[in-house]
C-alpha positions in Angstrom: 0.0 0.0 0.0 0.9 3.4 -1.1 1.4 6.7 1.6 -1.5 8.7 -0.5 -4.4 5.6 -1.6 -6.5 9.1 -3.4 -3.1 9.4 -5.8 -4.5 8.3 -8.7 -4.4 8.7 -13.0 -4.5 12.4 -13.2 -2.1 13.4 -9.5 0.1 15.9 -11.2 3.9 15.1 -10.1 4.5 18.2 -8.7 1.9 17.5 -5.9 4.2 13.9 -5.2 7.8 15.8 -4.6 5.5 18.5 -2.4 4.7 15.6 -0.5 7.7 13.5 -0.1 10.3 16.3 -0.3 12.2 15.1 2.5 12.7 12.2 0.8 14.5 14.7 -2.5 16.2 17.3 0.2 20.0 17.0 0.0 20.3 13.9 -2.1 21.9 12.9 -5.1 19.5 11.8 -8.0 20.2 10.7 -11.8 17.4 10.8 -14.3 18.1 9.3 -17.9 16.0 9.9 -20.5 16.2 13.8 -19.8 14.5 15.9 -23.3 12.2 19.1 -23.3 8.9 18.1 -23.2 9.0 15.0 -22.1 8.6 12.6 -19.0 12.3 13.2 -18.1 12.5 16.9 -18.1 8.8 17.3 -16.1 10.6 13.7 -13.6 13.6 16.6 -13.3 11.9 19.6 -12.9 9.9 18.1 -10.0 12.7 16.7 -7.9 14.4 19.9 -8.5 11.8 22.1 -6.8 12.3 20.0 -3.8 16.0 20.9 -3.2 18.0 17.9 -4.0 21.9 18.3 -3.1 22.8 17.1 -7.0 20.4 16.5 -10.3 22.4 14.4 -12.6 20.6 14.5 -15.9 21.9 11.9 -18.5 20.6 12.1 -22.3 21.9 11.4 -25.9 22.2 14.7 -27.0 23.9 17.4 -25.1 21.8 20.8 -26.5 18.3 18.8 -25.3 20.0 18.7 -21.4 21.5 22.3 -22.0 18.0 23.5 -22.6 16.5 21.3 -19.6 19.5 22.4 -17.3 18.7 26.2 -18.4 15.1 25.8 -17.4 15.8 23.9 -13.8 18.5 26.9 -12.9 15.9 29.7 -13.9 13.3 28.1 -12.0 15.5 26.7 -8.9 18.6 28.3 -9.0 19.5 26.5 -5.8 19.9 23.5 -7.0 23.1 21.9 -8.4 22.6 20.4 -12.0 25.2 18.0 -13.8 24.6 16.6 -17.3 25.8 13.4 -18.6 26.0 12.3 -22.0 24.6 8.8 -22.0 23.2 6.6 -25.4 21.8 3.5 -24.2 22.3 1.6 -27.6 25.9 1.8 -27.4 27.7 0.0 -24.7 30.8 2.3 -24.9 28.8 5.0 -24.3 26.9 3.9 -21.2 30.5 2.6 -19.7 31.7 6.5 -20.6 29.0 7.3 -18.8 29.2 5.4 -15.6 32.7 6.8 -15.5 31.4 10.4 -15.8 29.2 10.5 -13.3 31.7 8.2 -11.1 33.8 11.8 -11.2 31.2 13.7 -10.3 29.9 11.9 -7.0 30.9 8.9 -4.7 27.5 8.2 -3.8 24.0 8.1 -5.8 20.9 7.8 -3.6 18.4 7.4 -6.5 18.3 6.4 -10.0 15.7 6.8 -12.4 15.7 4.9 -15.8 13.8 6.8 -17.5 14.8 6.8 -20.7 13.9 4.5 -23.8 12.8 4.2 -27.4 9.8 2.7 -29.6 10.3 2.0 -33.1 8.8 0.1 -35.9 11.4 -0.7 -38.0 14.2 -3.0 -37.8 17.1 -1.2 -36.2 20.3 -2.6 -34.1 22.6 -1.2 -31.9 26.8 -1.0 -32.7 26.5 -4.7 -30.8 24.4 -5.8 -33.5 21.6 -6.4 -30.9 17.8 -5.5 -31.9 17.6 -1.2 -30.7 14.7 -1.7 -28.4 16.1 -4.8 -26.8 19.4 -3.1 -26.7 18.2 0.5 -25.4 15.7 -0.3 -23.4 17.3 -2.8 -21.3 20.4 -3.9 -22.4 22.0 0.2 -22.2 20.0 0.4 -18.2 21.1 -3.0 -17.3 24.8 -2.2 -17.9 24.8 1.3 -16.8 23.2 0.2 -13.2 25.3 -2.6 -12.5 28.3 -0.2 -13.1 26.6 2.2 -10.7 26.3 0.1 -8.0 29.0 0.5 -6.2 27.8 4.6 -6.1 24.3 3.0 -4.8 25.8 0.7 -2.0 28.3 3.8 -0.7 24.1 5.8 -0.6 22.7 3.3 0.9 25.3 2.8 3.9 23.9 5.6 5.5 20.1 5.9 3.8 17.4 4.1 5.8 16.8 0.7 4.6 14.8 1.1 1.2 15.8 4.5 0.9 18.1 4.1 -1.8 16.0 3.1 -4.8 16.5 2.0 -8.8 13.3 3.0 -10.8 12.9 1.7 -13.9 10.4 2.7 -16.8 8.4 -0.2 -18.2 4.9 -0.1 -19.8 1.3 -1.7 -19.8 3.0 -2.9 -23.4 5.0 -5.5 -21.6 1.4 -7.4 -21.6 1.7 -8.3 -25.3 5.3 -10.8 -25.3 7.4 -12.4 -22.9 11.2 -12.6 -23.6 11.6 -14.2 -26.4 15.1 -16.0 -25.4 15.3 -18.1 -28.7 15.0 -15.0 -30.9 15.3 -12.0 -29.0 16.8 -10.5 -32.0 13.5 -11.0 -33.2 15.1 -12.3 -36.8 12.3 -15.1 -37.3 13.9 -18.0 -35.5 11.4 -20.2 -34.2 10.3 -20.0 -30.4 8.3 -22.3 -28.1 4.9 -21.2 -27.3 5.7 -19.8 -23.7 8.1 -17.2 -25.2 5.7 -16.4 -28.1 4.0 -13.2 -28.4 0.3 -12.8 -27.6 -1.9 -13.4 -29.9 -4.1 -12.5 -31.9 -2.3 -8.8 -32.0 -5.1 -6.0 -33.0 -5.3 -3.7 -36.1 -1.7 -2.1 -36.3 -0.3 -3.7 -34.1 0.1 -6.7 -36.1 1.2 -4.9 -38.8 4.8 -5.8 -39.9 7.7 -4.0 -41.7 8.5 -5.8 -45.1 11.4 -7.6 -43.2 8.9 -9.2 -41.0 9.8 -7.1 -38.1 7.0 -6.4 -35.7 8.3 -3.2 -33.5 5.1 -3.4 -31.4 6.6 -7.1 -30.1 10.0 -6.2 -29.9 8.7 -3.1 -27.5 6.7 -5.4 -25.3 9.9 -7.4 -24.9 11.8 -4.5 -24.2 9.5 -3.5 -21.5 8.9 -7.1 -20.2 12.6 -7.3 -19.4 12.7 -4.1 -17.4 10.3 -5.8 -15.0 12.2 -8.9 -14.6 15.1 -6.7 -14.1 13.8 -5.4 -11.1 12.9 -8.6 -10.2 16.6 -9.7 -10.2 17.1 -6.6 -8.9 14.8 -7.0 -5.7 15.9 -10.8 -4.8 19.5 -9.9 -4.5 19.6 -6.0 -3.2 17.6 -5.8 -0.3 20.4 -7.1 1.9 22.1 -3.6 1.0 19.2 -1.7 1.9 18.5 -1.2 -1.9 14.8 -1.0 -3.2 14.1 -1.5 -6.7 10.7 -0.7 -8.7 9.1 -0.8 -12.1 6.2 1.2 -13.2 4.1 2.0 -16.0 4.1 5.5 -16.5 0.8 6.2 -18.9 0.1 7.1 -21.8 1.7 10.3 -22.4 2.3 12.2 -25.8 6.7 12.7 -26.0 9.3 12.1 -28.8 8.5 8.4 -27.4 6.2 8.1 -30.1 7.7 9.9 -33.0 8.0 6.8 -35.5 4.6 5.6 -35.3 2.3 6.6 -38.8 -0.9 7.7 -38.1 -2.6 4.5 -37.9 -0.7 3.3 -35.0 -1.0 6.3 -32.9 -5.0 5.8 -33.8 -4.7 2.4 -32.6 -3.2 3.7 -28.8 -6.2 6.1 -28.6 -8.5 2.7 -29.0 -6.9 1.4 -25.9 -5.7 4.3 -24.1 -8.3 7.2 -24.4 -6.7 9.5 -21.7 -3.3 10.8 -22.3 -1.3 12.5 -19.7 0.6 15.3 -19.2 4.6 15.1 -18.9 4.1 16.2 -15.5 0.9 13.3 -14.5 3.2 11.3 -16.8 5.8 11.9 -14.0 3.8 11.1 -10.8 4.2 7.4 -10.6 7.9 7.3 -11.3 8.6 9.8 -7.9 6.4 7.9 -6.1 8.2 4.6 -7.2 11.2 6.5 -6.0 10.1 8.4 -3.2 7.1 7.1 -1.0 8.7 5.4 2.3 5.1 3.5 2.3 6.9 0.8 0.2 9.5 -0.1 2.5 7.0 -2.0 3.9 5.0 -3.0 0.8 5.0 -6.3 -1.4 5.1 -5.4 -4.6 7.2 -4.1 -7.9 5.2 -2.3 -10.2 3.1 0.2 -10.1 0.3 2.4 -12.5 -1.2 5.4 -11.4 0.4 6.0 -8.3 -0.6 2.5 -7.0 1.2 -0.9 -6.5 -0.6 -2.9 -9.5 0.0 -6.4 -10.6 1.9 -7.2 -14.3 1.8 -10.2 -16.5 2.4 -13.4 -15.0 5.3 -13.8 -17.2 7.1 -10.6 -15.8 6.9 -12.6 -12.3 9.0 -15.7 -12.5 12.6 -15.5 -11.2 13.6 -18.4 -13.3 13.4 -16.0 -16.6 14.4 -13.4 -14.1 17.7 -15.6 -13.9 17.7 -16.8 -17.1 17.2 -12.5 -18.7 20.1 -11.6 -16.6 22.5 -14.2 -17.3 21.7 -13.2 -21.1 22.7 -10.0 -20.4 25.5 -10.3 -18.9 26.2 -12.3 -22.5 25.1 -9.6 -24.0 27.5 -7.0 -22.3 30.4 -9.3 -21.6 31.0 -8.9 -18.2 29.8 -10.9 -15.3 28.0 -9.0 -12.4 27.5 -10.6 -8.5 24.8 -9.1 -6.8 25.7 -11.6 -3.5 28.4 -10.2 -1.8 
């Protein structure tokens, strides 16, 4: 159960960070995913008004923080703001990265994953992994392992749950498990338990000519941000490390720039309220702020509230089985029990 049960679809982040500020005042915070207009910059804008000791914000391309960064010092000119340069599909970018912010702190109390991408057409990253697969877990999966060791140093003197990893899924992640026998989604075949659902609806069963269905490859994207935190969960709490997953909304960002007309149609048909950046915003601070938690069961959340995904985000066997993959993936092994 949640601090605030009336939080709800249309809570406006703004009123969370009022209401948990002493959970923003003094620390050190990293959002990814940080662009004008978007979930990131309204995620940023919050915590800053609540007087954190350093806003880390971490983005592909440097102009989009500048003009975030501009807008958080006229507005709170208090606060201290770092940018990062940090593009999840590349691996040697998201190491740079890690190193970056390594220089600018010893200790990170929260970390937001925020950022991600949704595309419908066949695109890999340098690795030669499929993009969404690659950028929206592969790039968080690798940059918080090699953050860890900033989380631990937070959490030695953070109450117990305190320090938290938030990470952005989506009510997509419904639609396809991980597919481990083809998560390049290149046509192999896969037994039915990896298989996407079926049938899919009206564009969303629409593939490019290559076969390539970006809707599925999304889902599985989002699918294994849960079972990251799942991972994540089993093996952290021992450091006084909380980890949660949410879905955000619906909300109308540079997210959905590569979708024709006909797809966007098709998310009005199942999601007929779209939020504001800043409602977009509420249920990640309240993933990463609410002390209510600490004592709650639970890993995901929608609208403010704990909520329950698909049962196929919820086994700790593919939670295993993701992680050792990425770890493959990345080439580096990381021990979460010790």
């Amino acid at each position: 159960m949640t601090t605030h049960q009336d939080y709800g679809l249309k809570t406006p982040g703004s009123e969370v960070a009022r209401a948990f500020a002493e959970r923003i005042r003094g620390k050190t915070i990293l959002v990814t995913g940080v662009s004008p207009k978007s979930i990131g910059s309204a995620t940023v804008l919050n915590l800053a008004s609540q007087g954190p000791g350093l806003l880390i914000l971490a983005s592909r391309t440097e102009a989009r923080l500048r003009e975030v960064a501009a807008q958080i010092a006229e507005k709170y000119p208090d606060t201290r703001v770092e940018i990062v340069i940090l593009d999840l599909g590349s691996q040697q970018s998201v190491r740079q990265a890690a190193v970056d912010v390594a220089a600018l702190t010893d200790k990170l109390d929260i970390l937001i994953n925020n950022a991600g991408v949704m595309v419908t057409s066949r695109k890999a990253t340098p690795e030669g992994i499929e993009q969404q697969f690659g950028t929206n877990h592969i790039g968080p999966f690798l940059f918080t392992n090699l953050l860890l060791p900033l989380l631990r140093k937070a959490a030695e003197s953070n109450p117990p749950g305190a320090t938290r990893i938030v990470s952005l899924s989506s009510a997509g992640h419904r639609l396809s498990p991980i597919r481990f026998s083809d998560y390049n989604l290149e046509g192999k075949p896969v037994p039915p338990e990896e298989d996407h659902v079926k049938p899919l609806q009206g564009a969303f069963a629409k593939c490019a000519p290559d076969g390539y269905n970006g809707i599925v490859a999304y889902a599985q994207s989002k699918t294994a941000n849960i079972l990251f935190t799942v991972y994540l969960q089993k093996h952290l709490t021992k450091f006084g490390i909380a980890a949660y997953t949410l879905h955000p909304g619906t909300i109308q960002t540079d997210l959905s720039r590569d979708q024709n007309d006909e797809l966007t149609a098709q998310f009005y048909k199942v999601a007929p309220y779209w939020k504001t950046p800043d409602e977009g915003s509420a249920t990640t601070l309240v993933a990463a702020l609410d002390p209510a938690l600490d004592d709650a069961k639970g890993l995901y959340l929608v609208d403010c509230q704990l909520a329950e995904p698909a049962p196929h985000t919820r086994d700790s066997i593919s939670a295993d089985r993701l992680w050792k993959l990425s770890e493959d993936l990345v080439g580096e092994k990381f021990s979460l029990r010790g």
